[in-house]
N, C-alpha and C positions, 0 to 999 in steps of 0.2 A: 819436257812436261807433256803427260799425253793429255789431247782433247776430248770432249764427252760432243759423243757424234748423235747425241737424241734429234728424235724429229721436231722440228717448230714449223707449227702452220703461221703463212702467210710471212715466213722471213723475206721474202723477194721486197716484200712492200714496205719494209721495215731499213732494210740494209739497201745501200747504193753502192755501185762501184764512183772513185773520185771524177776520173776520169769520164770524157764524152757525155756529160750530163746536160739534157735541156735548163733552159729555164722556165719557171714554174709560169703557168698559164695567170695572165691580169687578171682573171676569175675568181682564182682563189679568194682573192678580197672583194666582195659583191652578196650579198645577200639581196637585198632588197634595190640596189642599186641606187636609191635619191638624189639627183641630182641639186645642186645649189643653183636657184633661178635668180635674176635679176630680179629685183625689187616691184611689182605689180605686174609681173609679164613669167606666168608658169610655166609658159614653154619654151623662154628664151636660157640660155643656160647664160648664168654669171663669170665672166674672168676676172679675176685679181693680178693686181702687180705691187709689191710692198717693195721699200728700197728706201733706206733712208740717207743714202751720200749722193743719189742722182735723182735727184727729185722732177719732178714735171715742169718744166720754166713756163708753160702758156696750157691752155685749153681750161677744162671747168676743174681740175683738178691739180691744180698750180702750186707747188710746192710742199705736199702732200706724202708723207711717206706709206699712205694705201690708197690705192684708186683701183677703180672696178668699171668694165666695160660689156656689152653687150655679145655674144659670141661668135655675130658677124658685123663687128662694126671695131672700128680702131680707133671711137673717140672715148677718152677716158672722162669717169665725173667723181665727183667727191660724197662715199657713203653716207646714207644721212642714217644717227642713231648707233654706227658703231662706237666701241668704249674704246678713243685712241685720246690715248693725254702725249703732252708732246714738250719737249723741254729744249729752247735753242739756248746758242754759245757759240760767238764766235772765237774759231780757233786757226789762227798764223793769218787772221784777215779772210778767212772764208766762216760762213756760217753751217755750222752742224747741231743735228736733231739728232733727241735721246727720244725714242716713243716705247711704252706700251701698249701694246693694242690687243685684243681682247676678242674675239671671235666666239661669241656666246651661242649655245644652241638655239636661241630665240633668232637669230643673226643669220644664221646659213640652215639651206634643205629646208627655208620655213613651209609650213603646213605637212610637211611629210616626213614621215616616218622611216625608221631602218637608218643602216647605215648612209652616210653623207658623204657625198664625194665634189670636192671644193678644188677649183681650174683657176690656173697661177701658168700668167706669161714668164714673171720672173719672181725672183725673191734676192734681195741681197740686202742683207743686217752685217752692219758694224760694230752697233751698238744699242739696239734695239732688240723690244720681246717681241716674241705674237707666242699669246697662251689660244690652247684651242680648247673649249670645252669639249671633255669626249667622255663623261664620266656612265652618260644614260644611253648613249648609243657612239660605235667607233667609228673614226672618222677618214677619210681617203684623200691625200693633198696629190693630187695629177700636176705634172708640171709637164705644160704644152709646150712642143717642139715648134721651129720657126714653120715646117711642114703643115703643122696642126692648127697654128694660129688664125687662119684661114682669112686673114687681110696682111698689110703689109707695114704696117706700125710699128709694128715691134722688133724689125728681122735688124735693124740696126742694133739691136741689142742682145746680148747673149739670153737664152733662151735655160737659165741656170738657178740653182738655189746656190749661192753664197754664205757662210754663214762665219762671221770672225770671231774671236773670243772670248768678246764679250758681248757679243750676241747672244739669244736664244731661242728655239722655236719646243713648245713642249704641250703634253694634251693637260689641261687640268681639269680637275672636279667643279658642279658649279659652286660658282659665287667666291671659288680658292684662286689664288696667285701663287699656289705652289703645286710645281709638279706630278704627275700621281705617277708616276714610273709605272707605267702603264704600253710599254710598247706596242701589244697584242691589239692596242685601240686606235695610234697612232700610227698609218700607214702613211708611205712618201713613196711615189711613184713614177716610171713615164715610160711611155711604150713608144717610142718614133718607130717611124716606117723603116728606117734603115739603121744598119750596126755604125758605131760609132769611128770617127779615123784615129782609135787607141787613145793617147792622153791628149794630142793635138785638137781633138774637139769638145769646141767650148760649151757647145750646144747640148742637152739634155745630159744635164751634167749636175751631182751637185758635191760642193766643194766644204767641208768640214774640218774645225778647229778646237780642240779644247775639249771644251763640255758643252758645247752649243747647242749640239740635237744629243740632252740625255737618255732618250730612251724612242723606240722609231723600229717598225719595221721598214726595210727599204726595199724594193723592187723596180730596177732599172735594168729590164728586159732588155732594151738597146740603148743600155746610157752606160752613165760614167761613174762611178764613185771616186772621190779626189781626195788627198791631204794637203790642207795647207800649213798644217802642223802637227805634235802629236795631239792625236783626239781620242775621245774616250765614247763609249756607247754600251748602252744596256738595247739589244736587239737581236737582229736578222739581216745580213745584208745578203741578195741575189743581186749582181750586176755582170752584166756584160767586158766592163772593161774596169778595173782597179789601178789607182794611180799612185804608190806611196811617195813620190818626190822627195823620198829621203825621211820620211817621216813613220812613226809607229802607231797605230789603231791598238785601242784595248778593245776588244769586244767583249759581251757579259751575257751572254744567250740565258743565264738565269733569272727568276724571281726573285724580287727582292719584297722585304718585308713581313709579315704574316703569312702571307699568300704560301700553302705548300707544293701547288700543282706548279712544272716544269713550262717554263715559258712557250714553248710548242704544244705542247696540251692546253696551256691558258688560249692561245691562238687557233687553236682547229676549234673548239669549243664556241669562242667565238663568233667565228668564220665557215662553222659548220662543214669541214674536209671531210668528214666521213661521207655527208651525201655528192660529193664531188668527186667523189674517188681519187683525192689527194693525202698521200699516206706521210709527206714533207721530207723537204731536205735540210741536214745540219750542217753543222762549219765541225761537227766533232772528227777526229780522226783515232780510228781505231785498228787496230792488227786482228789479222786474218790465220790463214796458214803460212807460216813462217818460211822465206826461203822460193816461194812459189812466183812470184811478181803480181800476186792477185791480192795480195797481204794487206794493201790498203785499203779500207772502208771508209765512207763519209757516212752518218746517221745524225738523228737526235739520240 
């Protein structure tokens, strides 16, 4: 079959070879940068830790499956005003917590504008939400490395998002409890200082189940992405190192719903790549010149 060899301006920034490819610069997601403050302190940045099987046994935030601390300090307290309802049960003689918890844009990046970027020591749901509001502006989850966490509280613990089956983490619209399959708004991220040692590390890492993260861009520049089962995603993932333990990822790089622009056009648009000179990279694979070894392409 012959090819039509016409000229296309700008194919270079369009087409990728698969191979030797960086990863996308933590820029890309940043317009405005807003960082999430601690509660009367604008220049102290806020950390979270949500977990609802290992709970806090002492300090001001004692059995609590969200607490929030200072960004140089490793005493944790209990949010006042966020929307977490909380359901216990004991099960085989231990006691387990069912939460909702509710991250309202009134809640994080208060008094500022643009996008919001919200610092998480860990994250591990077995059986809990966190809906994040991201309907009027998108929202950035950094998941800080033991490196990053800059005291020493936390290093006893993996430094990971978790997420089990019946778990869920997802952006919603305000005042909804359902979903908006909205990935281009819901970013997950983490930059550590160093590459990861392949699936052996626990550390900047986050581990996925089912339907638990429906819809997410992911960027783990030097992290992990994990299977602890087969899991399904409407998104983007860049990572460093991929783990399937035997397990299958759907991925769904398209829009769903009304919406007819392509989920990479939904997200530059967003995220404004054109004035970054970021032209993206896809998971799509496509043929080249046949026969040549240069046949494989990676695009949107």
């Amino acid at each position: 079959m012959k090819g039509i060899d016409n000229y296309t301006a700008n194919l270079p920034s369009r087409i990728w070879p698969v191979i030797n490819q960086k990863q996308p610069a933590a820029g890309i997601f940043k317009t405005n940068g807003s960082k999430d403050n601690y509660p009367g302190e604008p220049s102290t940045t806020r950390i979270w830790r949500v977990d609802d099987d290992q709970y806090n046994p002492s300090g001001r935030c004692s059995w609590r499956v969200i607490c929030q601390r200072r960004n140089q300090s490793g005493v944790y307290s209990t949010p006042v005003n966020i929307d977490s309802r909380r359901r216990w049960r004991r099960v085989n003689g231990q006691w387990q917590t069912t939460a909702t918890i509710r991250l309202r844009e009134k809640d994080i990046c208060t008094g500022k504008s643009g996008d919001c970027h919200v610092y998480f020591d860990r994250i591990n749901l077995s059986r809990s939400r966190l809906l994040i509001e991201n309907s009027t502006r998108p929202v950035v989850l950094h998941l800080l490395g033991p490196q990053q966490a800059q005291f020493s509280g936390t290093n006893s613990e993996n430094a990971s998002i978790t997420l089990g089956p019946r778990a869920l983490i997802c952006g919603v619209n305000t005042n909804s409890n359902t979903c908006n399959q909205q990935p281009e708004r819901l970013v997950i991220m983490t930059d550590a200082p160093q590459d990861p040692a392949q699936c052996a590390d626990q550390n900047n890492r986050i581990n996925l189940a089912g339907s638990s993260l429906p819809a997410a861009l992911i960027l783990m520049r030097q992290g992990t992405v994990a299977l602890q089962e087969d899991a399904q995603l409407q998104g983007v993932i860049w990572s460093h190192s991929y783990c399937s333990n035997g397990h299958r990822l759907s991925l769904n790089a398209q829009t769903k719903g009304g919406r007819s622009a392509s989920l990479v056009k939904q997200a530059s648009t967003v995220w404004d790549w054109a004035k970054k000179g970021f032209s993206g990279y896809g998971r799509r694979i496509t043929r080249g010149i046949r026969g040549t070894g240069l046949d494989q392409f990676q695009r949107f």
